[in-house]
C-alpha positions as CSV (number, residue, x, y, z in Angstrom):
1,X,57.2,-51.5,-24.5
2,X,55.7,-49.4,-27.2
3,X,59.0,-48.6,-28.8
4,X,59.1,-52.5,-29.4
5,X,55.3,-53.0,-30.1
6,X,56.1,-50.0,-33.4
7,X,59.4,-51.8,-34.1
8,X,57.6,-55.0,-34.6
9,X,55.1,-53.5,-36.4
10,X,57.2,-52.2,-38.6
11,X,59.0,-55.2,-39.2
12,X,56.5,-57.3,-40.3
13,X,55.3,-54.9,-42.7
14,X,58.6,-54.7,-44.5
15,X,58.7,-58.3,-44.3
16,X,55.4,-58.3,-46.3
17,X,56.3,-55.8,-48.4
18,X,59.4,-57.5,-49.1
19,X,57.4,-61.3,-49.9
20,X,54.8,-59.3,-51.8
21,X,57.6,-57.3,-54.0
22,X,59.6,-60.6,-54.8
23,X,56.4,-62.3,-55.6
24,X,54.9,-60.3,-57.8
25,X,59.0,-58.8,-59.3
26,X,58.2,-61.2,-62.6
27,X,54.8,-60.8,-62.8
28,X,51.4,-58.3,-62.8
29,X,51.2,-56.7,-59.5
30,X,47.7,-57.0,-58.7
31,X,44.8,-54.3,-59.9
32,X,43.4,-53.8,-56.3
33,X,46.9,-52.8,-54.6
34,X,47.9,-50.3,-57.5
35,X,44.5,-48.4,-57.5
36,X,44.3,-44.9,-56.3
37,X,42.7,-43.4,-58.9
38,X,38.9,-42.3,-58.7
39,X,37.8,-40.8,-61.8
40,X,34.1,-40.2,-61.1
41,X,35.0,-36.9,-58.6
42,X,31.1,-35.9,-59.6
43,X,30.3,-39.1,-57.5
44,X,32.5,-37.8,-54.6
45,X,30.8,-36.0,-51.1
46,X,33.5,-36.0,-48.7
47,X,37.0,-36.1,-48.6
48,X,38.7,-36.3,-45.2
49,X,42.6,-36.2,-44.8
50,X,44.9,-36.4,-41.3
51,X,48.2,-36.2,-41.1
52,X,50.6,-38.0,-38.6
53,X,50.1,-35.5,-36.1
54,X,46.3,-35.7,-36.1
55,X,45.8,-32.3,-37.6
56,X,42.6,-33.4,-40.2
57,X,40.3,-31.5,-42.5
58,X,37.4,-32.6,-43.7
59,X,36.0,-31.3,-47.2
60,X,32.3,-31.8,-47.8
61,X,30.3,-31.0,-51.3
62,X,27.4,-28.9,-50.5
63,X,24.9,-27.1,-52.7
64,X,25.4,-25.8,-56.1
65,X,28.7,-27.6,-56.4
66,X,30.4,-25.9,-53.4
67,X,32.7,-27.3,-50.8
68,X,33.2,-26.7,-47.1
69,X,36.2,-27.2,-44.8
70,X,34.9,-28.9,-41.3
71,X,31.2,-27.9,-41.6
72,X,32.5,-23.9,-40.9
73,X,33.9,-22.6,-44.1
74,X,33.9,-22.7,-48.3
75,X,36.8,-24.0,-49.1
76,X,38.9,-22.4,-52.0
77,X,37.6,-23.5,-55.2
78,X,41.2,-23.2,-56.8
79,X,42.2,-25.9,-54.0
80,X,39.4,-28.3,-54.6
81,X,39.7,-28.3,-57.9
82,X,43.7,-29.2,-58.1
83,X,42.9,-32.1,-55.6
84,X,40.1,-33.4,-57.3
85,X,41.9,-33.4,-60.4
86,X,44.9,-35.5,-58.6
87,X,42.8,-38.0,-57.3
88,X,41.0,-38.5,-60.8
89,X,44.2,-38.7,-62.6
90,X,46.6,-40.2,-60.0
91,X,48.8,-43.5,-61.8
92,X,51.2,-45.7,-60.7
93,X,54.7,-45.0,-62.1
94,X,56.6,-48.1,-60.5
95,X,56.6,-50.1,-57.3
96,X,59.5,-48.9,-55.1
97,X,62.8,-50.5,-55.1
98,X,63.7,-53.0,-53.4
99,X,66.8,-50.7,-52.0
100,X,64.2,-48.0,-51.3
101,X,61.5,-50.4,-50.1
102,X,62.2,-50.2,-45.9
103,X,62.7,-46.5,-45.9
104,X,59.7,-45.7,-47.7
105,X,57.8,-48.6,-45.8
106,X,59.1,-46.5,-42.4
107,X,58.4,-43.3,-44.3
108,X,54.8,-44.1,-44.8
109,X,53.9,-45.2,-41.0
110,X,55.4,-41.9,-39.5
111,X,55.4,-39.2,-41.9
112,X,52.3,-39.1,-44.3
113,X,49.0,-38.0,-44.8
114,X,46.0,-40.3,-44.3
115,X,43.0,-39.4,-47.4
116,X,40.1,-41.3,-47.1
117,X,37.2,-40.4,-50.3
118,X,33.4,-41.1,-49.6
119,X,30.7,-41.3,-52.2
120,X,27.8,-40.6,-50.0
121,X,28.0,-42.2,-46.6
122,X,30.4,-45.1,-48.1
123,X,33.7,-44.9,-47.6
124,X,35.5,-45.8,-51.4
125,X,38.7,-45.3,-51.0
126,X,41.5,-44.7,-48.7
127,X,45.1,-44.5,-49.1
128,X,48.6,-42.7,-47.8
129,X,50.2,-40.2,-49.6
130,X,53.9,-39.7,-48.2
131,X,56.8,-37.5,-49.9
132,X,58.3,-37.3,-52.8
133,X,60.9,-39.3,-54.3
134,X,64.8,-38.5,-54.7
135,X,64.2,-37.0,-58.2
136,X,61.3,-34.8,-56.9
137,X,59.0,-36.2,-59.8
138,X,57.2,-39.0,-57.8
139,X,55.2,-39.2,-54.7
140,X,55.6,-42.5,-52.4
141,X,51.9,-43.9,-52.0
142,X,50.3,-47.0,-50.5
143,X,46.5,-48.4,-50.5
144,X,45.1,-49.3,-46.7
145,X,45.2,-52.5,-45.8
146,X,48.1,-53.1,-49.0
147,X,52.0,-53.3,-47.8
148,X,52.7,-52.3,-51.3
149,X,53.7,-49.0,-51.6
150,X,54.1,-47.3,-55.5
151,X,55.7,-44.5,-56.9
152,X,52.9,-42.0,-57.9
153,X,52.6,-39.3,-60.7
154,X,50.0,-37.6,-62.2
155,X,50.5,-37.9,-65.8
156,X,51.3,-34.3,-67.7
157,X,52.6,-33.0,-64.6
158,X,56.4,-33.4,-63.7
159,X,56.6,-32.9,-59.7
160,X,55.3,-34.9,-56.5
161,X,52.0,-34.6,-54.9
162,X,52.2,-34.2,-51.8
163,X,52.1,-30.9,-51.1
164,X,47.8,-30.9,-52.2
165,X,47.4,-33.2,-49.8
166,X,47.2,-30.6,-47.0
167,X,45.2,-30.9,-43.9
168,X,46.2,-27.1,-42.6
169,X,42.2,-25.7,-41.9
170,X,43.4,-22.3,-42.9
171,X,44.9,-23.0,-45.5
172,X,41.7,-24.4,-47.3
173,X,39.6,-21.6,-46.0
174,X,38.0,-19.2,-49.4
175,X,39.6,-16.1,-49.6
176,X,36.5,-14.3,-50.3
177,X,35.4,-11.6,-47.7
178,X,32.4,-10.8,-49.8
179,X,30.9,-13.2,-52.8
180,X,27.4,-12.2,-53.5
181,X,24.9,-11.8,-56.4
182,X,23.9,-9.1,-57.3
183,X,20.1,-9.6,-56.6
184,X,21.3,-11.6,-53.0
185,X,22.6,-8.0,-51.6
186,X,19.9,-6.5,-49.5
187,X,21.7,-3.4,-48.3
188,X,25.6,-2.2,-48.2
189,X,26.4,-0.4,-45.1
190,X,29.8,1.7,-44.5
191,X,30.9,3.4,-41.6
192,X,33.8,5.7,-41.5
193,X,35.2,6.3,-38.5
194,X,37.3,10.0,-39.0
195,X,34.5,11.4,-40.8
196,X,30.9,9.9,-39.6
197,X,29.0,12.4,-41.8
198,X,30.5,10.6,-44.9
199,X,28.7,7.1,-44.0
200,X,26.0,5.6,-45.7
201,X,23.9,3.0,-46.4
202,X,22.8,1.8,-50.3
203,X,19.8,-0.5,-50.0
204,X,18.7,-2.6,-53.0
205,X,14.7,-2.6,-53.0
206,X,14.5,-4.8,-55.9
207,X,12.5,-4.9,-59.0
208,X,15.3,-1.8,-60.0
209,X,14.5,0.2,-57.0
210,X,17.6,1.4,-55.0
211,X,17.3,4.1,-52.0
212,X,20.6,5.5,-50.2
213,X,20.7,6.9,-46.5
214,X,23.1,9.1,-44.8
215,X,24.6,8.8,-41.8
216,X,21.7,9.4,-39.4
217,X,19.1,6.9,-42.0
218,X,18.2,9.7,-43.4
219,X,16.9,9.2,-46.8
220,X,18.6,11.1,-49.7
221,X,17.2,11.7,-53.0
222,X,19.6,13.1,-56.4
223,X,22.3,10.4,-56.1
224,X,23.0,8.7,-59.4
225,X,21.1,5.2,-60.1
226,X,23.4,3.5,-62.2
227,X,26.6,4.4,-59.7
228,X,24.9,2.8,-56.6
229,X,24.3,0.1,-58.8
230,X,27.7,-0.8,-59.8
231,X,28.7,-0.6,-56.7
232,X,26.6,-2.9,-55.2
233,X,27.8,-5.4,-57.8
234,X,31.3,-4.6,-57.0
235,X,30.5,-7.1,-53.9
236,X,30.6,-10.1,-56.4
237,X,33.9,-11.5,-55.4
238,X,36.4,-9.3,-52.9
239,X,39.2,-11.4,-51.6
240,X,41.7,-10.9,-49.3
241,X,45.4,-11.6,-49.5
242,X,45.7,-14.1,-46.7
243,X,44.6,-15.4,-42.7
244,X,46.9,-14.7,-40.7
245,X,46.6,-17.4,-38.4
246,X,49.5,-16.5,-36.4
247,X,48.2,-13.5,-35.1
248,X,48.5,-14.1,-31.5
249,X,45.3,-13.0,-28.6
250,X,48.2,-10.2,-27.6
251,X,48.3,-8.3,-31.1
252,X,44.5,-9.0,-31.1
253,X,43.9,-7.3,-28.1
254,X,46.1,-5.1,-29.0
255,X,44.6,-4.3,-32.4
256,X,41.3,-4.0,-31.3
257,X,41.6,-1.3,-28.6
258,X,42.7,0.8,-31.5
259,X,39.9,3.0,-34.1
260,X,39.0,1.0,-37.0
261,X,39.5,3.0,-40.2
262,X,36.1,2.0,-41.5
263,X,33.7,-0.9,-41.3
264,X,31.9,-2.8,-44.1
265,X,29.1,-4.5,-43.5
266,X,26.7,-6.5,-46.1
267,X,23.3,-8.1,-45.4
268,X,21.7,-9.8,-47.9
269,X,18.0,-11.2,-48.2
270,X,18.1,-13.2,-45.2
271,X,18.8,-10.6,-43.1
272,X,22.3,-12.3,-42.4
273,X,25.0,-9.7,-41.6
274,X,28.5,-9.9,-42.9
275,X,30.9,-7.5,-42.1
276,X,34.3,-6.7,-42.1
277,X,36.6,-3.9,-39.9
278,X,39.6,-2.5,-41.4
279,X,42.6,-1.4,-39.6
280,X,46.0,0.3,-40.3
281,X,49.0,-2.2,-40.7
282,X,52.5,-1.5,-39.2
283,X,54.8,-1.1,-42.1
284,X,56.7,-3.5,-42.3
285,X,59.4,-3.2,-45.3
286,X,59.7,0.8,-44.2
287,X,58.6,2.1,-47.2
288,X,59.4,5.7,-48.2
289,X,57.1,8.3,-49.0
290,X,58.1,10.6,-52.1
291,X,60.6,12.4,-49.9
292,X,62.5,9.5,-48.1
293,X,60.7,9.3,-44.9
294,X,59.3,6.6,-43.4
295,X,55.2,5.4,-43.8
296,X,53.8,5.4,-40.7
297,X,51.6,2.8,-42.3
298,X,51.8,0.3,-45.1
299,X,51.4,1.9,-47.9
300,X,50.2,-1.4,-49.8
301,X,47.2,-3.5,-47.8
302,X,44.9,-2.9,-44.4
303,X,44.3,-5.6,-41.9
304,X,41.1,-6.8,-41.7
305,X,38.7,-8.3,-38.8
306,X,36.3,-11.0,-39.4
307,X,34.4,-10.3,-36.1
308,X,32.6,-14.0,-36.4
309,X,35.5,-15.7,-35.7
310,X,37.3,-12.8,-35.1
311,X,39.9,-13.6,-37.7
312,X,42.2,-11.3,-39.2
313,X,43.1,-11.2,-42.7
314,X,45.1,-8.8,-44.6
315,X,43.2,-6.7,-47.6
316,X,45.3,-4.9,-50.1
317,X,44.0,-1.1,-51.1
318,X,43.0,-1.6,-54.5
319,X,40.9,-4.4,-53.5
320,X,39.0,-2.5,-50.6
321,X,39.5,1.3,-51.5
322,X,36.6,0.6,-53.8
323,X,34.1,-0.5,-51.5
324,X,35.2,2.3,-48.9
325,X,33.8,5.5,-51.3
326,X,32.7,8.4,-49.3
327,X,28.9,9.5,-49.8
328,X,29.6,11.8,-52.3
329,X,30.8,9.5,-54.6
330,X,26.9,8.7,-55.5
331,X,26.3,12.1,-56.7
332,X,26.8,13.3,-60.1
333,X,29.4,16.1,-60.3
334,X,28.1,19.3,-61.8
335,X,30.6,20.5,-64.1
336,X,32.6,23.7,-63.4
């Protein structure tokens, strides 16, 4: 029964579409079924997207121009601003064949993404953003509540649009680990687990004041002011290379029975804590040292444990090695 209940569905949308093409084949087709585009993005505070398989995302403007990705994360700015852009600038390049017009009519109701656009609580726009044409320079779109479904481009760009339409939650999440202001950073704290007596903690008094304890809090005086300044503002913006989502509760388990190389943790003025564990990675590619051997260890990146959500990300050396100096490091070096 709902086999047929789909089929007739589906039927009577293509023979809409189909009344609706041939109507309108020597004429204007009109304005309110071939408008996608919303070119006031400033106006827009939500942006929610599901696909066929009710995976959804929800992007919300927050403070000081920021988005976040289902209330828990900021979303990556890069991300954002590519999908804005397409909705501002999306165009119609030609209603769809009539040859083409029941596949991408079937298309449409089983295999595309659902974006609906909100300019404060109201609702503005929705449409259905399906895949890309034969010639891969067109994306198959249709309006709600319109049986009319367009070819799609984004003028200056030669390729379909689908694939910033994504409603993966991961996916949107910011890479950054650590994205603070300088003035924001209340104290930097780093634990290393081999060699104890090397941690520290660089605290940022404010008002140019800085004081730096060892391992036991112990307050230490002769370290060099302007070093444990720049690396407090090395904390600006450290990204990872990726989630790795598919890290199953086995290799989690797994991973965190083993000694972290180090721990990171930064709390800024509010006294909230971020912080980050880092971990050897397997290596992978079997790398060689200098003499052919083996790596016991990737040579290249770390992984790295969000304990939050305990999510684990991978961080690349030069990225992280950095952040992870010894206490040492703070001292001028008296020449030989």
């Amino acid at each position: 029964m709902k086999n047929k209940w789909v089929y007739l569905i589906f039927l009577i949308m293509v023979i809409a579409a189909l009344a609706i093409y041939f109507s309108n084949h020597n004429g204007t087709i009109k304005k309110e079924l071939r408008d996608f585009a919303v070119e006031d993005t400033a106006s827009i505070s939500k942006i929610f997207m599901v696909d066929k398989e009710n995976i959804q995302v929800t992007l919300d403007r927050k403070e000081a121009g920021r988005w976040m990705v289902n209330n828990k994360y900021f979303a990556r700015p890069d991300a954002v601003k590519v999908l804005l852009e397409t909705i501002a600038s999306v165009d119609v390049k030609e209603p769809v064949g009539n040859k083409a017009l029941s596949n991408v009519i079937k298309q449409l109701a089983t295999h595309s993404v659902k974006v609906e656009i909100y300019k404060g609580s109201e609702c503005i726009k929705v449409y259905y953003v399906g895949g890309a044409t034969q010639d891969q320079t067109g994306t198959y779109m249709v309006l709600e509540n319109s049986s009319v479904p367009f070819i799609i481009q984004k003028p200056g760009f030669a390729g379909y649009l689908t694939g910033r339409y994504f409603t993966d939650e991961t996916t949107w999440r910011d890479v950054s680990v650590f994205l603070y202001s300088f003035n924001d950073i209340a104290s930097v704290s780093v634990k290393t687990s081999a060699s104890p007596e090397k941690s520290y903690t660089v605290v940022n008094e404010g008002n140019n004041s800085f004081n730096l304890l060892e391992h036991q809090n112990k307050s230490l005086n002769g370290f060099d002011i302007q070093t444990v300044k720049e690396y407090i503002a090395c904390f600006k913006k450290v990204r990872c290379e990726e989630y790795l989502n598919t890290f199953s509760k086995q290799r989690l388990d797994s991973l965190l029975k083993t000694q972290p190389l180090g721990t990171l943790s930064v709390t800024n003025r509010k006294g909230e804590v971020n912080m980050l564990k880092l971990y050897f990675r397997p290596n992978f590619s079997q790398a060689l040292d200098d003499d052919g051997k083996v790596l016991p260890y990737d040579p290249d990146a770390m992984y790295g444990l969000l304990p939050g959500d305990k999510q684990v990300i991978v961080c690349q050396y030069f990225v992280f090695d950095p952040l992870m100096k010894d206490i040492s490091y703070f001292f001028k070096k008296t020449p030989s």
